[in-house]
C-alpha positions as CSV (number, residue, x, y, z in Angstrom):
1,X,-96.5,99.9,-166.7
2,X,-93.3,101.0,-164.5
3,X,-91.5,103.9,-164.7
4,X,-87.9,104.2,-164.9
5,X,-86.3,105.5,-161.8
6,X,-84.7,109.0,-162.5
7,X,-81.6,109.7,-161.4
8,X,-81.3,112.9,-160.1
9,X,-77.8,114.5,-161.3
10,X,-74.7,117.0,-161.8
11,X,-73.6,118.0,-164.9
12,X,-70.0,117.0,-164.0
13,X,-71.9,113.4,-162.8
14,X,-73.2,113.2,-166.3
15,X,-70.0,114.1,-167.8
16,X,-68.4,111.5,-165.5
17,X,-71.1,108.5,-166.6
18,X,-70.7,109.8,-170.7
19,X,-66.8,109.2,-171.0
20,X,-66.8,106.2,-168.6
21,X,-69.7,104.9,-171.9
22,X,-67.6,106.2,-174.6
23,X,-64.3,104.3,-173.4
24,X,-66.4,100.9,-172.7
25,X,-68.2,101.0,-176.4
26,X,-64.8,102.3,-177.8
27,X,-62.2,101.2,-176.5
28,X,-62.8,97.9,-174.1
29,X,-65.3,96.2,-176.7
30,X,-62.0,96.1,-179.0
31,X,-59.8,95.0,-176.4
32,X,-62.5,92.5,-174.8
33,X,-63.2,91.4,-179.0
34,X,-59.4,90.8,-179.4
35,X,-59.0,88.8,-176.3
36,X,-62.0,87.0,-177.4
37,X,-60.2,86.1,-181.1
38,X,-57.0,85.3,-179.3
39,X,-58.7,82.4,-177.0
40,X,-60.1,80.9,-179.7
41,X,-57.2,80.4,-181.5
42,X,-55.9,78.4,-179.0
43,X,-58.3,75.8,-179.8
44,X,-60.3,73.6,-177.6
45,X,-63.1,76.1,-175.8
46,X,-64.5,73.4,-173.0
47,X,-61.1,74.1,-171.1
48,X,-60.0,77.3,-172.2
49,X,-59.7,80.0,-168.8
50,X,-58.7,82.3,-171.6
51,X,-61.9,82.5,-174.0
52,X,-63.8,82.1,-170.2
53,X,-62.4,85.2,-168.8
54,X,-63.0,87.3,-172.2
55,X,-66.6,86.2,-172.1
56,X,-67.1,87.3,-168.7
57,X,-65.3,90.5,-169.1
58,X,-67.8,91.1,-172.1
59,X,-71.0,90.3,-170.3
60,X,-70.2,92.4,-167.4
61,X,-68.8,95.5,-169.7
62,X,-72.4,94.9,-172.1
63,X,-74.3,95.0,-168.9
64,X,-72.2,98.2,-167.8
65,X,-73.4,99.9,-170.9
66,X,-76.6,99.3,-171.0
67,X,-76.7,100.4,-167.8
68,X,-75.0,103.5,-168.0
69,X,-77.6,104.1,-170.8
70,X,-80.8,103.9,-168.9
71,X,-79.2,106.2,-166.6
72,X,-78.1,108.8,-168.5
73,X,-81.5,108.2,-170.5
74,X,-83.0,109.2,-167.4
75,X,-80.7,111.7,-165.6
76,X,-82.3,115.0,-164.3
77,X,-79.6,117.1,-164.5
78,X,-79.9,119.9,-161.7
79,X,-79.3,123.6,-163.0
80,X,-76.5,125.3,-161.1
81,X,-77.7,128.6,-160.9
82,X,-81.3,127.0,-159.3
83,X,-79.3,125.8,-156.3
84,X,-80.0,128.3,-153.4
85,X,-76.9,129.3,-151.7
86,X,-78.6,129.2,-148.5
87,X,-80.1,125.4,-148.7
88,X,-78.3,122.4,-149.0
89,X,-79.3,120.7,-152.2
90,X,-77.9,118.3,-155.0
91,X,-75.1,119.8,-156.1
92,X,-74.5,121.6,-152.8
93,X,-71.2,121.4,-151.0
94,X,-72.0,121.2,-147.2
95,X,-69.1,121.6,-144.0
96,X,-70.6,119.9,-141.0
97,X,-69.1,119.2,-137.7
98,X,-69.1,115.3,-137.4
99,X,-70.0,115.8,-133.0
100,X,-69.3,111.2,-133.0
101,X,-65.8,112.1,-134.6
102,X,-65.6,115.6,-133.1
103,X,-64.3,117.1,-136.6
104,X,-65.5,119.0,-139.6
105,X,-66.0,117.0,-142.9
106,X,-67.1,119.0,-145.9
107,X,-69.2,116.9,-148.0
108,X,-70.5,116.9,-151.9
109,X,-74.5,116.2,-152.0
110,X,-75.0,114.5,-155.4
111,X,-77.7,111.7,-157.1
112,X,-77.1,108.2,-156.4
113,X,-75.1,107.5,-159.3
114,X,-72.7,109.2,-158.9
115,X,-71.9,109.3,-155.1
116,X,-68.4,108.2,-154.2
117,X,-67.9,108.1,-150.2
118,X,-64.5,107.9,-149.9
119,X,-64.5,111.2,-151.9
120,X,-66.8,113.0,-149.8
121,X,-69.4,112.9,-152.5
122,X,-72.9,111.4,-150.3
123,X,-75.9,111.0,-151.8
124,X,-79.0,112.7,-151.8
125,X,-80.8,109.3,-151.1
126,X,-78.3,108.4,-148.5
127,X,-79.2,108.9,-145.0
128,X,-77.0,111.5,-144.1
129,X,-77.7,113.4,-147.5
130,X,-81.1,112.8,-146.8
131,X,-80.9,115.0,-143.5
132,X,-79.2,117.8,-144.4
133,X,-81.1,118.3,-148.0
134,X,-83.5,121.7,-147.4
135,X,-81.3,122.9,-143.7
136,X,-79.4,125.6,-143.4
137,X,-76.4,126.9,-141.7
138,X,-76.7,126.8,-138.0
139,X,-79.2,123.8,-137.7
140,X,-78.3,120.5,-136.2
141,X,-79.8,117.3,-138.2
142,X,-79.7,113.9,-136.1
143,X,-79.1,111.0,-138.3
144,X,-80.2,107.6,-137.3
145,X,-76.9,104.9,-137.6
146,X,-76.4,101.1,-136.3
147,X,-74.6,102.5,-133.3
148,X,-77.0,105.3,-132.6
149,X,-78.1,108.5,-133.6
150,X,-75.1,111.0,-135.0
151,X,-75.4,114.8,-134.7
152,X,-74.4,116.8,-137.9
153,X,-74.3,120.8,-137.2
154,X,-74.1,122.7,-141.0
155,X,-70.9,125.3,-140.7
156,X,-71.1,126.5,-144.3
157,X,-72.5,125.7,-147.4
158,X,-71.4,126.3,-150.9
159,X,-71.4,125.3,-154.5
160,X,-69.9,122.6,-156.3
């Protein structure tokens, strides 16, 4: 018997995956049904890129829910006021200097599902979120990229 992977979480990242469900089940299903009932009125379905699309579009937004279900189903949501000030954890919000770009980047250390990179919001699971998780200011982590290794020194860290 598997388990189900758990998906470690914010309570804003749960917020995030809860409305993204509620608009699919309410309000694309509708649009997705009525696109569905307009291609078929226009007859003939073995060449109709109409009632093709509006098929696809419902298979990938059913498989989008059902996804967004077994995650939620098993989020761990991390409790705020558990995250040490001190440590870098999910849910932390870490300013590193960057010594391959030479700058500081301040970055959001979050679960998988809900890490967006060009946001600043890196995964726990992610290499980089993966080195600084459990450091604290002062230390240097060395993270391991195609061109190399890349030095990360942690300046401050804060909550989310």
């Amino acid at each position: 018997m598997s388990e189900s992977k758990q998906y470690v979480m914010t309570y804003e990242g749960v917020k995030k995956l809860e409305n993204e469900l509620e608009y699919l089940k309410t309000v694309r299903r509708k649009e997705i049904t009525e696109k569905i009932k307009v291609a078929l009125g226009y007859g003939d379905l073995s060449e109709n890129s109409e009632y093709d699309e509006a098929k696809n579009d419902q298979a990938f937004v059913e498989g989008r829910i059902v996804q967004l279900e077994a995650m939620l189903k098993n989020a761990v949501v991390v409790d705020e006021s558990e995250i040490p000030n001190d440590m870098v954890s999910v849910g932390s919000k870490v300013k590193v200097k960057d010594y391959e770009f030479d700058e500081d980047v301040e970055y959001t250390i979050v679960g998988s599902a809900e890490a967006d990179p060009m946001n600043f919001k890196i995964s726990n699971e992610s290499p980089v979120g993966k080195a600084l998780i459990g450091k604290k200011v002062g230390e240097i982590v060395e993270v391991v990229i195609p061109d190399g290794v890349n030095k990360f020194e942690i300046l401050e860290i804060s909550r989310s």
